[in-house]
C-alpha positions as CSV (number, residue, x, y, z in Angstrom):
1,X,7.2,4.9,-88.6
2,X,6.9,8.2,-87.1
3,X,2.8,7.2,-86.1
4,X,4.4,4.4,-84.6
5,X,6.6,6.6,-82.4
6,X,3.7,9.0,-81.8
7,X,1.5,6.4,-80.5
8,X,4.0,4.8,-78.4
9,X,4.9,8.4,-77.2
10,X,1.2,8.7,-76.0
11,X,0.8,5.3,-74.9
12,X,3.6,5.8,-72.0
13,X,3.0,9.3,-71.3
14,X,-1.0,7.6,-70.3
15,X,1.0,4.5,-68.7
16,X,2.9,7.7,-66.5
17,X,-0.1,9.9,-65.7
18,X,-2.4,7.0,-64.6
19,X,0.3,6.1,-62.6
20,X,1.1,9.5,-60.8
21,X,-2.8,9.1,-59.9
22,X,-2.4,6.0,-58.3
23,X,0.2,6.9,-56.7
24,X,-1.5,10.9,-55.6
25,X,-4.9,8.9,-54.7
26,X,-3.1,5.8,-52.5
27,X,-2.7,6.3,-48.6
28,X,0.0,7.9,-47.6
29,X,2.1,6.5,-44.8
30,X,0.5,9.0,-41.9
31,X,-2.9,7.6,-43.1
32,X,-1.9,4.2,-42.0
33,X,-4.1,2.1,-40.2
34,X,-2.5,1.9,-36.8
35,X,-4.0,0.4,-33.0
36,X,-5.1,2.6,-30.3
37,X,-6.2,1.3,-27.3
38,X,-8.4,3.3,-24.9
39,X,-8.6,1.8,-21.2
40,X,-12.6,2.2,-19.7
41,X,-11.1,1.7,-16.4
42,X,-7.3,1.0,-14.4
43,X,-7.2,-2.2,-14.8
44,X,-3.6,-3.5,-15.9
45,X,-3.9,-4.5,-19.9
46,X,-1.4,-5.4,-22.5
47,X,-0.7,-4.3,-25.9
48,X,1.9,-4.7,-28.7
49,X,5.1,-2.9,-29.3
50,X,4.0,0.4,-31.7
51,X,0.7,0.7,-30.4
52,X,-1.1,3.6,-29.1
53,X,-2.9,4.2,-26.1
54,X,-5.0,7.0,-25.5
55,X,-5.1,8.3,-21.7
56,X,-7.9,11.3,-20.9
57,X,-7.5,13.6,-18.0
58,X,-10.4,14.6,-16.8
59,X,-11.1,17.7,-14.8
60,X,-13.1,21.3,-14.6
61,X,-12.4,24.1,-16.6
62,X,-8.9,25.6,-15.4
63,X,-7.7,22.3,-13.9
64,X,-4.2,22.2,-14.9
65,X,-3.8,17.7,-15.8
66,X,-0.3,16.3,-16.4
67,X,0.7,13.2,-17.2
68,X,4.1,11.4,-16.4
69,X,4.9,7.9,-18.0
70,X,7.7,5.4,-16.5
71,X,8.7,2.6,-18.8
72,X,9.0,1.9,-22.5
73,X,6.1,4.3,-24.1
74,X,6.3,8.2,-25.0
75,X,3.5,10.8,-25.1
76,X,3.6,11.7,-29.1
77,X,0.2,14.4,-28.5
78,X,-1.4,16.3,-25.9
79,X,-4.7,17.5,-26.9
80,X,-6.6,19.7,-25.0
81,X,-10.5,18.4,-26.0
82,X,-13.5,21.1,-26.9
83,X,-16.8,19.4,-26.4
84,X,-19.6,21.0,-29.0
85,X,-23.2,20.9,-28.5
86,X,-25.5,22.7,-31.0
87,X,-22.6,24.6,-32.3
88,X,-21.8,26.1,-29.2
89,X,-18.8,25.2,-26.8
90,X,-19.4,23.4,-23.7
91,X,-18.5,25.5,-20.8
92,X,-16.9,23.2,-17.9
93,X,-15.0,20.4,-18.7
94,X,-11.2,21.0,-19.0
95,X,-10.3,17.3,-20.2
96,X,-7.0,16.4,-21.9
97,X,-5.9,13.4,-24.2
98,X,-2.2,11.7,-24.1
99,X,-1.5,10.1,-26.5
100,X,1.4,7.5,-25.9
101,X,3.3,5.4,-29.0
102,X,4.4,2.3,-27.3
103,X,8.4,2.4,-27.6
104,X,9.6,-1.3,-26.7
105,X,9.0,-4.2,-24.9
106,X,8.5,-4.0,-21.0
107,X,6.3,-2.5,-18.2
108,X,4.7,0.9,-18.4
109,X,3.4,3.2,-15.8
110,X,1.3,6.3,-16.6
111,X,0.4,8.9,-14.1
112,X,-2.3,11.5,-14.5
113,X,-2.4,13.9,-12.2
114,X,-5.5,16.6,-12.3
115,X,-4.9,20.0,-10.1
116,X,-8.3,21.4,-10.1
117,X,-8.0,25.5,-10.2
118,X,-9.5,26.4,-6.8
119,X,-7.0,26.8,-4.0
120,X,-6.6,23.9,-1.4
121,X,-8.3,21.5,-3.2
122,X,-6.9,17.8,-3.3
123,X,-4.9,16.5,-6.4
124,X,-6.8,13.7,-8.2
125,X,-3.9,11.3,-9.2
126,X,-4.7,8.1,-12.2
127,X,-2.9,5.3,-12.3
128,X,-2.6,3.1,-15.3
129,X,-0.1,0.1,-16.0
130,X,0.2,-1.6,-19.1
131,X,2.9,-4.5,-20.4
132,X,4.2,-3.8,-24.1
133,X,4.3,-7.6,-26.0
């Protein structure tokens, strides 16, 4: 009787471990697969409700790029991108991603507005629409 119990004893606490590792080695929920969309040009798209879209402002080093969105979306991450090229930084682009998480149904207006860093010069100013399914 008491092997009995010892092998039973063993058998769940392998039952328990290999199920921790399942559990340790499955996708957690920020690894989910998820949809971002990234527009090649302005032209008004659509995508569903809890999608991404990706935005880039694009200017020269020391442009200062904004973005303003109207409509049922949020920015969620402004990253500030750092182009590489045989190990060394690029020197000139000052380029920023938005990332917006759709946030219901409806029409959506982003803005992205580029101020490049020399005095006087002219604003460039994006404009992107998008209908949320």
């Amino acid at each position: 009787m008491k092997c009995f119990v010892l092998v039973l004893g063993l058998v769940v606490s392998a039952a328990l471990f290999v199920q921790a590792q399942d559990v340790a080695s499955a996708p957690s929920a920020a690894m989910s697969e998820r949809v971002v969309v990234v527009p090649e040009d302005t032209t008004p798209f659509t995508v569903d409700k809890g999608d991404f879209v990706r935005l880039t402002g694009k200017g020269i080093a020391g442009a200062k790029i904004k973005a303003k969105i109207d409509g049922p979306a949020k920015i969620v991450a402004e990253s500030r991108l750092v182009g590489r090229r045989n190990g060394k930084a690029l020197v000139g682009p000052g380029n920023v991603d938005f990332e917006i998480k759709t946030t219901g149904k409806g029409k959506v207006t982003a803005i992205i507005t580029m101020t490049p860093p020399q005095p006087g010069a002219e604003k460039t100013v994006t404009k992107y629409e998008f209908e949320v399914k």
